[in-house]
C-alpha positions as CSV (number, residue, x, y, z in Angstrom):
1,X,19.5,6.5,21.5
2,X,18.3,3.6,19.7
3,X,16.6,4.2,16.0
4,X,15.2,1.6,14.3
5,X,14.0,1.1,10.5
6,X,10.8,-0.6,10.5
7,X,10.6,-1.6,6.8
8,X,13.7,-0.3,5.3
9,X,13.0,-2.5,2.3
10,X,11.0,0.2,1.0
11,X,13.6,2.6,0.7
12,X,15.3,0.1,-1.1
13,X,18.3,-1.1,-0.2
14,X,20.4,1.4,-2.6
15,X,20.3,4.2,-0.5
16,X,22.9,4.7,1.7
17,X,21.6,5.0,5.3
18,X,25.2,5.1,7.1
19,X,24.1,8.5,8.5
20,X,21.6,7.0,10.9
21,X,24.8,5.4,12.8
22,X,26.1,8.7,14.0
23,X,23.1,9.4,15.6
24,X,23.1,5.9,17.7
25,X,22.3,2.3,17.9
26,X,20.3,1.9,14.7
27,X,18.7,-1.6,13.8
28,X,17.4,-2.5,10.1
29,X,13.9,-4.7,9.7
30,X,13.4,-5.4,5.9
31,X,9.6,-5.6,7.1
32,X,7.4,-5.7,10.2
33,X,4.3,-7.2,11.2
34,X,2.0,-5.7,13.9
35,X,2.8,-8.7,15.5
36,X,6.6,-8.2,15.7
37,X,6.0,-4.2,15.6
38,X,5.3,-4.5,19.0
39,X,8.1,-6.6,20.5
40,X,10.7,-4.7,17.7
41,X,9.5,-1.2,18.8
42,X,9.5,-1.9,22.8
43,X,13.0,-0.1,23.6
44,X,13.3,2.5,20.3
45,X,13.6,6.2,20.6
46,X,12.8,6.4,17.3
47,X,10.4,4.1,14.9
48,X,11.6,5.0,10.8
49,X,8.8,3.5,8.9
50,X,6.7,4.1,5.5
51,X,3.6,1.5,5.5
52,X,3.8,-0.6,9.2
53,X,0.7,0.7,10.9
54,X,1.4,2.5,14.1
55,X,-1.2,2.7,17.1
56,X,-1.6,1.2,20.3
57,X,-1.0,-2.9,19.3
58,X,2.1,-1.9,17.6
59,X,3.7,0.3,19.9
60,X,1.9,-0.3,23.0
61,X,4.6,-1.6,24.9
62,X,7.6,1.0,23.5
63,X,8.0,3.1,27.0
64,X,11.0,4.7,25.2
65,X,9.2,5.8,22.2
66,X,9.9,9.8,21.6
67,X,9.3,10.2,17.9
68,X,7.5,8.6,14.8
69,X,9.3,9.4,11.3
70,X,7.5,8.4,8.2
71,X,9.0,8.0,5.1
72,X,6.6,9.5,3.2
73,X,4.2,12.3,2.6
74,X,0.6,10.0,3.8
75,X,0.1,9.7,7.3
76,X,-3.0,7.8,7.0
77,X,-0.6,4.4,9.0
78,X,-0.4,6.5,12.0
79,X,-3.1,6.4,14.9
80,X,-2.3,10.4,15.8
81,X,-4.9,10.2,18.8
82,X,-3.0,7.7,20.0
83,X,0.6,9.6,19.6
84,X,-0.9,12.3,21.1
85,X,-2.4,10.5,24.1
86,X,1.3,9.1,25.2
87,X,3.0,12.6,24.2
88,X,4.9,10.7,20.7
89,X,5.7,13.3,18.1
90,X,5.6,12.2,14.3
91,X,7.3,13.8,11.4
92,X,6.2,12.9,7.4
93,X,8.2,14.3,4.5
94,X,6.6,17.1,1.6
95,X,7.9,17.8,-1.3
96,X,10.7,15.6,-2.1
97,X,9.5,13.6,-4.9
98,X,8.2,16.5,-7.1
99,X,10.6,16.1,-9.8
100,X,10.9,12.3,-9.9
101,X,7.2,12.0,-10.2
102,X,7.0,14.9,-12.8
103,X,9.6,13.2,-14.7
104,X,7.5,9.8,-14.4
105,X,4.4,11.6,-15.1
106,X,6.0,12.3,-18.4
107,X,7.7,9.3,-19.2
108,X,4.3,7.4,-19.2
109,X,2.4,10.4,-21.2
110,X,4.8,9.9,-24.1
111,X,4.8,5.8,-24.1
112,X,1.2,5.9,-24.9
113,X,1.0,9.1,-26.8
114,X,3.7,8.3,-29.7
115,X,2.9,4.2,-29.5
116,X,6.5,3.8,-28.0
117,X,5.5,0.0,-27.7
118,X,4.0,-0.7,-31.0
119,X,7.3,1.3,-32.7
120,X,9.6,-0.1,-30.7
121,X,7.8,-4.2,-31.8
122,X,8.0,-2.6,-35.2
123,X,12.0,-2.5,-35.1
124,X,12.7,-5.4,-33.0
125,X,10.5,-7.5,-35.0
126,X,12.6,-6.5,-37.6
127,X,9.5,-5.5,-40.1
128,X,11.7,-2.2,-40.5
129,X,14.1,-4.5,-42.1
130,X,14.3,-3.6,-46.1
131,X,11.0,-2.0,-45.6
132,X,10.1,-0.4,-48.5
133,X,9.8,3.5,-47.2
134,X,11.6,5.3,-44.7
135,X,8.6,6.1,-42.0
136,X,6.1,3.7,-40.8
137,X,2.5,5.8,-40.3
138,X,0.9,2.9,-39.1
139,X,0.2,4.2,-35.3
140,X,-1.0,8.2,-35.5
141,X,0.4,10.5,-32.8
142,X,-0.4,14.4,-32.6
143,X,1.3,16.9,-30.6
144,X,0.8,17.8,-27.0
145,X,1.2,21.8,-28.3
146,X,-2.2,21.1,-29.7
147,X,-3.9,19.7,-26.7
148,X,-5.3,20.8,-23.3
149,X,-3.9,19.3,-20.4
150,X,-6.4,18.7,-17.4
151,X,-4.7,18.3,-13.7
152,X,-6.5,17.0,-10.9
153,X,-4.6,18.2,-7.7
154,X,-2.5,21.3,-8.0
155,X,-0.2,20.9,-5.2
156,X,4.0,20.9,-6.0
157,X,3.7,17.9,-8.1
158,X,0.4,18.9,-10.1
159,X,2.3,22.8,-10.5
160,X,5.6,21.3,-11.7
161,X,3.5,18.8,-14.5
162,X,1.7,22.4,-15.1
163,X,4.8,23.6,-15.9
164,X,6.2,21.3,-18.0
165,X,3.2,21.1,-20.1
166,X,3.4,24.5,-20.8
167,X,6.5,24.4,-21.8
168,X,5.0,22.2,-25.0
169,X,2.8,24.8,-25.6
170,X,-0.1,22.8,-24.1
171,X,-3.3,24.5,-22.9
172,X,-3.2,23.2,-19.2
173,X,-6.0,23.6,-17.1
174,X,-7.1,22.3,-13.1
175,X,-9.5,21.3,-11.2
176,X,-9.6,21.6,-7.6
177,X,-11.2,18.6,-5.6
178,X,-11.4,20.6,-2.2
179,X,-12.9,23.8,-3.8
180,X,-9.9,25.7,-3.0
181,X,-9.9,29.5,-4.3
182,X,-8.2,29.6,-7.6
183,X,-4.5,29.8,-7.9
184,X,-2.6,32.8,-9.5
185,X,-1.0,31.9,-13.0
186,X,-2.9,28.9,-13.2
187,X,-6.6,28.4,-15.0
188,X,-9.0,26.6,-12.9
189,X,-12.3,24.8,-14.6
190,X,-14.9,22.6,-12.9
191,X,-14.4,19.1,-13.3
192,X,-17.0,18.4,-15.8
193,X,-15.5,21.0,-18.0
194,X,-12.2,19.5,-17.4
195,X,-13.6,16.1,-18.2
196,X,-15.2,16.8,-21.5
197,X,-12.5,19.2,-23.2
198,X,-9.3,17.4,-22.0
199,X,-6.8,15.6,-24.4
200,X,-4.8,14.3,-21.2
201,X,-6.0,14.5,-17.7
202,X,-3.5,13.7,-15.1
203,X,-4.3,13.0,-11.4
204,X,-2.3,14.4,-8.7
205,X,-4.8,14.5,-6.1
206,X,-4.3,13.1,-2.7
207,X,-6.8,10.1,-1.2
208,X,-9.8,12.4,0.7
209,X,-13.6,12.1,0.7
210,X,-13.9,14.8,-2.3
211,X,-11.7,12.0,-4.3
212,X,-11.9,8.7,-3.7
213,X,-14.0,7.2,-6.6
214,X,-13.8,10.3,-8.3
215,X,-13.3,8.9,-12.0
216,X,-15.9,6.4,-11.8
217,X,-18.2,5.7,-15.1
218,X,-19.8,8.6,-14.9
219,X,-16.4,10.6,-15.3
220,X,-15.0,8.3,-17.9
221,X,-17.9,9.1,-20.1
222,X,-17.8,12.5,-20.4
223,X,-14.2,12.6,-21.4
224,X,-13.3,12.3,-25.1
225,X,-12.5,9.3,-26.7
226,X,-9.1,10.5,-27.7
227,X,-8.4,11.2,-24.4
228,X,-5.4,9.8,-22.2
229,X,-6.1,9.7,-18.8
230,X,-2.5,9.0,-16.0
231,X,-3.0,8.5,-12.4
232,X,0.0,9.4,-10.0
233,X,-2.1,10.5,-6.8
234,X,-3.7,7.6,-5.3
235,X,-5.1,4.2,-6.7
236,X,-8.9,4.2,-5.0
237,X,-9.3,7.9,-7.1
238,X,-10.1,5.9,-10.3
239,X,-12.7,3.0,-9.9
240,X,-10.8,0.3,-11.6
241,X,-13.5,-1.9,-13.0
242,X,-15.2,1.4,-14.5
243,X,-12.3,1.7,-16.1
244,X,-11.2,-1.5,-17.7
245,X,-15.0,-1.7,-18.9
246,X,-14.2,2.2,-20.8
247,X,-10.9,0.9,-22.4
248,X,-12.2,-2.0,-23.4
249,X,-15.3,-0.2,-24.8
250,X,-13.2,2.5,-26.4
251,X,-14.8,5.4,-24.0
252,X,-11.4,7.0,-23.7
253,X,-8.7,6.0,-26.0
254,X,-5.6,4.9,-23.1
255,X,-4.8,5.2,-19.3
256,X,-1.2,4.8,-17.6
257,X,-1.0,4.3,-13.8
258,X,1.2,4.3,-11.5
259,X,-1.4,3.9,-8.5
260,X,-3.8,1.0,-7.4
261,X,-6.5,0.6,-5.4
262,X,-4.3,-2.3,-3.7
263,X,-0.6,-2.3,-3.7
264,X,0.9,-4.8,-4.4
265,X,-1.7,-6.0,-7.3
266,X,-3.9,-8.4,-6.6
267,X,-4.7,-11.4,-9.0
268,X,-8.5,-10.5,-9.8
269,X,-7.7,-6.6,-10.5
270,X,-10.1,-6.2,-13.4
271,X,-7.1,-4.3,-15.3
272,X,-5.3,-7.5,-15.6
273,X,-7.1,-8.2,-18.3
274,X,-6.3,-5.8,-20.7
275,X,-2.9,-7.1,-22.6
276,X,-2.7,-4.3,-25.4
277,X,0.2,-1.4,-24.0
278,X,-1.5,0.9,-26.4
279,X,-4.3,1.2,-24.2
280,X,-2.5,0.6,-20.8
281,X,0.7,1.0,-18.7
282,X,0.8,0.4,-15.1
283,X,4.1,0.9,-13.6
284,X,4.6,-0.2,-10.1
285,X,4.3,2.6,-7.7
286,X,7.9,4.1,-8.7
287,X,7.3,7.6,-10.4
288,X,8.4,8.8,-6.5
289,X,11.4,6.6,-6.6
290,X,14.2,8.3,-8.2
291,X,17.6,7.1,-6.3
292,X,18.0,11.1,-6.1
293,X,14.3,11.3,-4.4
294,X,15.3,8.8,-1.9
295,X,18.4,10.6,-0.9
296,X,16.8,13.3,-0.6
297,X,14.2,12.0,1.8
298,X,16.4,9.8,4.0
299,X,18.4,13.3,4.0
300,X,15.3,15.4,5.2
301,X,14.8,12.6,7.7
302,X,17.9,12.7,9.4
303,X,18.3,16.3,9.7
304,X,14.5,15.6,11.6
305,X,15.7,13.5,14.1
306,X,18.5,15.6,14.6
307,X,16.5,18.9,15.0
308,X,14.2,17.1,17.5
309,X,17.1,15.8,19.5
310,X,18.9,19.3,19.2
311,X,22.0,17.2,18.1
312,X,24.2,19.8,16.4
């Protein structure tokens, strides 16, 4: 059998992938063009890949091709019709990153919340230096056990942020973008009531019709201006000029993202313009990437190609 990694590089290349070996010939691409898809994919058994697109130019001529495994939880790169038409099976991964992006989630919450930037400037600059008082006031924070936290999305990741805001004693509430039935132990609002009485609303919504553009303007104005909004679902949910203008304006108070409507960033995003890290933190697509989340997904991987193969 003969497995190969079409863009391994987005694993990253500190994950051990040894495993793979057992199970056959196994031949690493950093990355893959449609182009060379199609002549690296002609003799595989297996195609391991996260974004290379997959549909008839790409694996048109890969007679040996048995099954697609994604390393991810979108799908969106795979032409299913296609797989279905020449009998290819495809696998995707749920649930591994819960915890990592949770933790991220977080990690970017408190940044902007408590002024981590400005404090952190304050010392380095050395302005703490023989200050004459102990505390510095001059950035105000307040406590999340005073706020309501809004979630967009409550699938596993949206449930464990749920969780973890609870635990601060926050008043968390949801919003379902696909109208599902409400969920038990969990206090679902509609969105403009979510919008307008939030004190962080966190997105953890995947890409559909019901989302894409969903904070546009519109949305951004009915939330308070104290408000702090974080996107970890997908970058095209937020309209990004709509919301450089609000910063910029003052309509909400700060944003962090980890999601853009084109990855990597391009050089005219309209968020590029905004310098002050009190107002914004983009992170580069990483809350999923803890080195424990990647185990665990190159893990779930290989015990899929096993259980397809029936290799005990």
């Amino acid at each position: 059998m003969k497995l190969v990694f079409l863009d391994a590089k987005t694993i990253g290349s500190d994950i051990n992938l040894s495993a793979f070996e057992t199970l056959g010939e196994v031949v690493y691409y950093d990355f893959t063009t449609p182009d060379e898809a199609s002549i690296r994919s002609r003799d595989a058994d297996v195609l391991i890949v996260n974004k290379t697109e997959i549909n008839a130019k790409t694996i048109g001529e890969a007679s040996h091709l048995k099954l697609i495994c994604v390393t991810a939880t979108g799908t969106n790169n795979l032409d299913k019709d296609y797989l279905k038409s020449r009998g290819i099976a495809w696998r995707n991964v749920a649930g591994y990153s819960t915890d990592s992006v949770a933790q991220h989630t977080f990690a970017m919450l408190f940044y902007l919340l408590e002024k981590m930037r400005y404090y952190d400037d304050y010392v380095k600059e050395e302005r703490y230096v023989s200050d004459r008082i102990f505390t510095h006031f001059a950035e105000h924070f307040h406590e999340l056990a005073s706020m309501r936290f809004g979630i967009i999305g409550l699938g596993n990741i949206g449930r464990k942020v749920a969780q973890i805001a609870s635990a601060f004693g926050a008043d968390v509430v949801y919003y379902s973008a696909s109208h599902q039935p409400p969920q038990e132990g969990y206090h679902q609002v509609d969105l403009d009531t979510l919008l307008a009485t939030s004190d962080i609303i966190s997105i953890h919504a995947p890409l559909t019709v019901h989302t894409q553009g969903l904070i546009n303007s519109a949305a951004l104005e009915k939330m308070k201006p104290s408000a702090i909004l974080l996107n970890l679902g997908r970058g095209p949910i937020v309209v990004e000029t709509d919301l450089a203008n609000a910063l910029k304006k003052g309509t909400i108070a700060a944003a962090g993202l980890d999601v853009l409507s084109q990855e990597p960033m391009t050089d005219d995003n309209p968020l590029l313009s905004i310098k002050d890290s009190k107002k914004l933190l983009i992170t580069p697509h990483v809350a999923w990437a803890a080195i424990e989340a990647r185990t665990r997904l190159m893990d779930i991987i290989y015990g899929q190609i096993k259980d397809f193969f029936s290799i005990s």
